[in-house]
N, C-alpha and C positions, 0 to 999 in steps of 0.2 A: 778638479781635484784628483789626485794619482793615488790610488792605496795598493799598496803591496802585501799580501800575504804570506807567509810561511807556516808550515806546518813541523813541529819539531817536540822534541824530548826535555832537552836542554838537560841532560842528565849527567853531570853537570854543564852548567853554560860556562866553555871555555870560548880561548883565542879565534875558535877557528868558528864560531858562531857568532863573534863578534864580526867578523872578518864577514861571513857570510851574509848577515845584515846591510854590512856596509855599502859590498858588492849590489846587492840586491836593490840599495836605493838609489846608487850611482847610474845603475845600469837604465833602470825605470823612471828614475826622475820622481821618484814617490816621496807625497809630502807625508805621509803617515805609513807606520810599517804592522799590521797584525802580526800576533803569533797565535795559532793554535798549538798550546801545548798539553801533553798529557800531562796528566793528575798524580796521585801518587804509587800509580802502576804503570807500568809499561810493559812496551809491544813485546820484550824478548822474554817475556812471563816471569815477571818481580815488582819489587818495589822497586822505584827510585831511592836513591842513594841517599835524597833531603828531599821535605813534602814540597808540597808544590805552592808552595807562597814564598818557602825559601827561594825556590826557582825563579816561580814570580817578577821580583822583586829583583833579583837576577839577569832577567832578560831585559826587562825595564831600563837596569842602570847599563845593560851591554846594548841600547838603542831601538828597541820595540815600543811602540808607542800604547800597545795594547794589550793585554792577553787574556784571551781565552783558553777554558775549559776543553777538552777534546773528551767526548763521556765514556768512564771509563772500558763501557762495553765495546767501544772502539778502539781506544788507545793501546787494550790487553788483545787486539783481533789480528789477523791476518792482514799484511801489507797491503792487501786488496780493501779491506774494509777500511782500514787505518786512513788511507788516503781517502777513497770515497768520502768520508765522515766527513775529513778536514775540510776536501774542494768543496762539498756541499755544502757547509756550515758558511766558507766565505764567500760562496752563491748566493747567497741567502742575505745575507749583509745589502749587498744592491750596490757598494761603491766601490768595489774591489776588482781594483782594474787589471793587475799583474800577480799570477805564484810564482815565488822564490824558491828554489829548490836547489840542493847539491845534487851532484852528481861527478862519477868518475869519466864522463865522459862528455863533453859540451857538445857533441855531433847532435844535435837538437833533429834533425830530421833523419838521423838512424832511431833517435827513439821514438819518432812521432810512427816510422814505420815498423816499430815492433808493438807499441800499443795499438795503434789500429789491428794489426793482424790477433792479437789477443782479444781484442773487441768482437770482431767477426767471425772469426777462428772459418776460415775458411774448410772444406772435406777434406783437402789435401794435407792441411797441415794436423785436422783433429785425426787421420788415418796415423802419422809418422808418429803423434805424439801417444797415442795406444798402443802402439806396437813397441816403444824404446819404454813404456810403464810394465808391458806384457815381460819384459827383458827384467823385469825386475827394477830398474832405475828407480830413484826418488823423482817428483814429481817436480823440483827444480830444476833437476840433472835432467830429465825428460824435455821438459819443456823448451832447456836450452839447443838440448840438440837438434830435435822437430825442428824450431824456430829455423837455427842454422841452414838444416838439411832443405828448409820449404822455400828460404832465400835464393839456396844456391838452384834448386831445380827450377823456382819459378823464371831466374837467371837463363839458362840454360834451355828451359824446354818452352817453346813459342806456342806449345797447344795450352799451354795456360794464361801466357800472357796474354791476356784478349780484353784485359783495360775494363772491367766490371767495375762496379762500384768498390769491390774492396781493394781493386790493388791501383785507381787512380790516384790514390793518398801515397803509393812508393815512387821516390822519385827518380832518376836514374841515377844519382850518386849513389845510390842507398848498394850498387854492384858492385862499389869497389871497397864496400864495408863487410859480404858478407861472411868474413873470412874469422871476422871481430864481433859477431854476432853469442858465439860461448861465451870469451871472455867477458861482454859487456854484460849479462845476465848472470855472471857468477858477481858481480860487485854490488850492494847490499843498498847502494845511492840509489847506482842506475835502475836497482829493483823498482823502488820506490817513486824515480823520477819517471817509469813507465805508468805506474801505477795512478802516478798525478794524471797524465797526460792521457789516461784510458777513463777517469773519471770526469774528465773536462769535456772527454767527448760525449761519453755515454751523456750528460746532462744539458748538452749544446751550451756549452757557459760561452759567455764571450771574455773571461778571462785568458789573459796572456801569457803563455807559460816565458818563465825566464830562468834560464839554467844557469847555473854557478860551478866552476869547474873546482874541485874537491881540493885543497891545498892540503900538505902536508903529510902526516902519515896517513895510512890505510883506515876501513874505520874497524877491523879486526886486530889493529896493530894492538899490542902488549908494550911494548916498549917507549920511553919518553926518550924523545928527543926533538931540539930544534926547536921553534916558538908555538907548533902547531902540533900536538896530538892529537890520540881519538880518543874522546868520552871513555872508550874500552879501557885505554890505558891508566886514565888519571883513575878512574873506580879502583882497577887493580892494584893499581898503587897506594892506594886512598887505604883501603884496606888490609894492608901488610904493613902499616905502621901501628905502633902503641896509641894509646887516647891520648895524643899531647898535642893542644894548638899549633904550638913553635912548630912543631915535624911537619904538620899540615900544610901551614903558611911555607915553610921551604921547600916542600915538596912544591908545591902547586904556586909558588910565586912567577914564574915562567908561561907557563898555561893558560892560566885564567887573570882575566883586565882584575888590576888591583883594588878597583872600585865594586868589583864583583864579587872579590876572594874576600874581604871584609864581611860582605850577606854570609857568605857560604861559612868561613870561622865563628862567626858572631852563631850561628846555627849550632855546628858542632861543638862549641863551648858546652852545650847545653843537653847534645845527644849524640853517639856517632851515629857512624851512616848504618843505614838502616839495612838489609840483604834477607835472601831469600829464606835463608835458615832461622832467623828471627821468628819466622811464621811455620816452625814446623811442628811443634805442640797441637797448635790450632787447627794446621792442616790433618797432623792425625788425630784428633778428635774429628776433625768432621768429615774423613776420611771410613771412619768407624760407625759415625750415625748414618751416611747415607748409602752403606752397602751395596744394594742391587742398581741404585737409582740413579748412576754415574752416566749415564746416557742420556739424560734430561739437560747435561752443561755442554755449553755451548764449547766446540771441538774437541769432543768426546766420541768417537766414534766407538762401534760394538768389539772390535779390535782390540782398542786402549781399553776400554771399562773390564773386559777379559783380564788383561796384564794387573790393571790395578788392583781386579777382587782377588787374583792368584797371588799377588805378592804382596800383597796386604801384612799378612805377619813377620816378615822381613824388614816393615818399618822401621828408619833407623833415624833420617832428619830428611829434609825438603828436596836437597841437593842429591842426596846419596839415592832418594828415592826413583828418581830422574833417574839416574845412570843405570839403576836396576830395568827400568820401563823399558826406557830407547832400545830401539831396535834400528838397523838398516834403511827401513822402512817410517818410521818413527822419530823424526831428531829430537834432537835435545830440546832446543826453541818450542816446540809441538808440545811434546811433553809439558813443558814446563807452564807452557798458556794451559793448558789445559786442567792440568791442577788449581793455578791461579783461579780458574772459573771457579773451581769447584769450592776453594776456600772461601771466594767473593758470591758466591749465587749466583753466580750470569750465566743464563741457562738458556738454551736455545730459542726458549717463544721471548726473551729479552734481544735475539736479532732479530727476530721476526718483526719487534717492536722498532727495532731500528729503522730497518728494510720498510716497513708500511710508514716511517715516518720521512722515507726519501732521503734517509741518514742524516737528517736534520732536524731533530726534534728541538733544540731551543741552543739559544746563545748563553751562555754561563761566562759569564764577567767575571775575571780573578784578581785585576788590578790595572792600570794606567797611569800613564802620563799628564798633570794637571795642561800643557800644553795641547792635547787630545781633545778636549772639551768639544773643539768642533766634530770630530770624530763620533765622540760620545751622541755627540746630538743627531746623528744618521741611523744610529741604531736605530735609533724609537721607529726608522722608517722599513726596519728589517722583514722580512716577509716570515719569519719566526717569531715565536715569544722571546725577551731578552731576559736573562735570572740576574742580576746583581746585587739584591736585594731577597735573599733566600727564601725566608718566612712569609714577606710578601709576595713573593712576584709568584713563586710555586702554585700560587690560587689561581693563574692564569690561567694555567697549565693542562693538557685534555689529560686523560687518564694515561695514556700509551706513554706520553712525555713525562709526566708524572712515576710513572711505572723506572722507567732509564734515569730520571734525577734521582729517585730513592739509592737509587744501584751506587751513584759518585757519592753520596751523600754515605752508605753506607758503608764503602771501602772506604772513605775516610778515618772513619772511627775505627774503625780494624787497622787501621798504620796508626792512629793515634794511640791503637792502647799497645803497641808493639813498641813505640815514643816512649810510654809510659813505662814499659816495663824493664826495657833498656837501659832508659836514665835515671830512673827513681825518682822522676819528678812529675807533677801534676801536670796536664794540657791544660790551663786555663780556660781556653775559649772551644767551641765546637763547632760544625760547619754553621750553625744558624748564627753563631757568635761570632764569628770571626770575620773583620772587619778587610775589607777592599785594600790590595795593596795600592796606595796613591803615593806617588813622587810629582 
């Protein structure tokens, strides 16, 4: 049996997610397709735009045969823990023989040779990359160059090349890339597809990376066009319309598989999309109670908890607050996970909880495919506890895992009462109530 995994947002599941599934099973020959996805926050510090059963439910009818949970103290983390989480969760599984991944660039063996050198981080390359942070750079901007500059010299200078254990993994194609070395780490996939492929190794998984080359717009584009957008564009779009179904459906009948845009309408009948201003009462209330203690949330550093306690009274809404923060040194992205912790409670000894838990503290089941059932039945052989069963299965659970379910369980109800307060209507069901998407 062949299982394919992906690790994704689906925020929303468009065209090009379907597309990327597709690829994914074609390529691998996979009888079953996992998705990890995130919950109802995501990595660029917000909510998702519809919760994650909408999604769910979503990805299901766009050809995933599974979906899981990614918790949330991962899926709101840094691209380095984000993946970690994922790879380990479908390590963990035991039947998961191939990751799916986008990327802007298919050169599968420029990125296998820029994850390993981030893995090992060789003297040479941690010297370049201190001296271009010393320069003031951002620590992307840094890294890209280092990387570049450590290619080209180890190219070039023979007193390095002496074939150690870290640079047996570069092959020699990897010479006539190193020129595409910036460019490749300025694109937001191939971030992520390094980051796959730096966790596969750190855990010796015998999964098989499989790369997907990025079709259509960029995934920073703004703009719709063609069959194939980015998640960035349709959100943006999504949101500069009035509350009217009709607008939604024409906007996004091109985008997203019809059979998908139906979940996603049937959704917004009921609330629109949800954004990070939604949460900015709440954020300054709790913004106000924990004062000094902003250095307890997890990428909060003494720096940022400085900027927050000084412009504090300047509060004005979520977004605005952001722009105020950011500095040079600071992005927006940073910023903005960062408050997300603070509004949600994820606070540094909940990575530590991650981290001692091998970034796989349990499998959290959100819904399936009735043809999956075999699938379903390999769980039970998971080297993790499996949640599907909330109320129950949580008694499983050690304290530490326990500790990270409370955290998804609780950023639920905080999007749900932002649902509620939105739409003027009641959330019937809660996390303990709310029943397994099944098709």
């Amino acid at each position: 049996m062949k299982v394919a995994g992906i690790i994704a947002e689906y925020n929303p599941f468009h065209n090009g997610h379907a597309y990327h599934i597709e690829e994914v099973r074609k390529k691998t020959g996979a009888d079953y397709i996992i998705a990890i996805m995130s919950g109802n926050f995501v990595q660029r510090g917000g909510p998702a735009i519809v919760d994650k059963y909408t999604r769910t439910k979503m990805a299901l009818l766009g050809g995933a045969d599974l979906v899981i949970e990614l918790p949330v103290v991962a899926a709101t983390a840094s691209a380095e823990t984000f993946a970690r989480c994922g790879v380990a969760i479908l390590n963990s599984i035991g039947v998961v023989t191939h990751l799916g991944f986008g990327c802007e660039t298919d050169d599968l063996e420029l990125l296998h040779a820029l994850a390993n050198l981030f893995v090992e981080e060789p003297k040479e390359y941690q010297e370049l990359l201190s001296s271009y942070l010393k320069e003031g750079l951002s620590y992307p901007a840094a890294r890209a160059k280092a990387a570049g500059e450590y290619f080209q010299k180890f190219v070039a200078d023979t007193s390095i090349t002496n074939r150690n254990s870290t640079h047996n993994v570069y092959a020699d194609g990897i010479i006539d890339n190193t020129l595409n070395i910036e460019a490749t780490l300025n694109n937001p996939n191939n971030i992520l597809a390094i980051e796959y492929l730096k966790a596969l190794k750190q855990i010796n998984s015998t999964i098989k990376p499989c790369p997907i080359l990025r079709q259509g717009n960029h995934y920073h584009d703004e703009d719709l066009s063609g069959s194939i957008s980015s998640a960035t564009a349709i959100r943006r779009n999504m949101l500069e319309l009035e509350v009217s179904t009709m607008e939604y459906e024409n906007l996004l009948l091109k985008y997203i598989p019809q059979i998908c845009l139906d979940t996603l309408l049937e959704s917004l009948k009921l609330c629109p999309p949800i954004i990070e201003n939604d949460f900015s009462s709440l954020l300054h209330y709790k913004l106000y109670l924990e004062q000094n203690d902003f250095r307890n949330y997890s990428d909060v550093k003494d720096d940022l908890a400085n900027r927050i306690l000084n412009l504090q009274e300047s509060y004005v809404s979520f977004t605005v607050f952001i722009d105020e923060i950011k500095t040079k040194n600071m992005t927006y992205t940073n910023v903005s996970r960062a408050l997300l912790h603070i509004l949600l409670d994820i606070k540094k000894s909940h990575m530590n909880d991650l981290t001692s838990s091998n970034y796989a503290p349990y499998i959290r089941v959100l819904g399936f495919r009735k043809s999956s059932s075999l699938l379903l039945n390999k769980l039970k052989n998971s080297s993790i506890p499996v949640v599907a069963q909330l109320a129950k299965d949580k008694k499983g659970l050690n304290d530490t895992a326990l500790r990270l379910l409370q955290l998804d369980i609780s950023s639920a109800h905080i999007y749900n009462l932002m649902k509620i307060n939105k739409s003027g209507l009641s959330i019937e069901k809660n996390e303990y109530r709310t029943p397994l998407v099944y098709l």
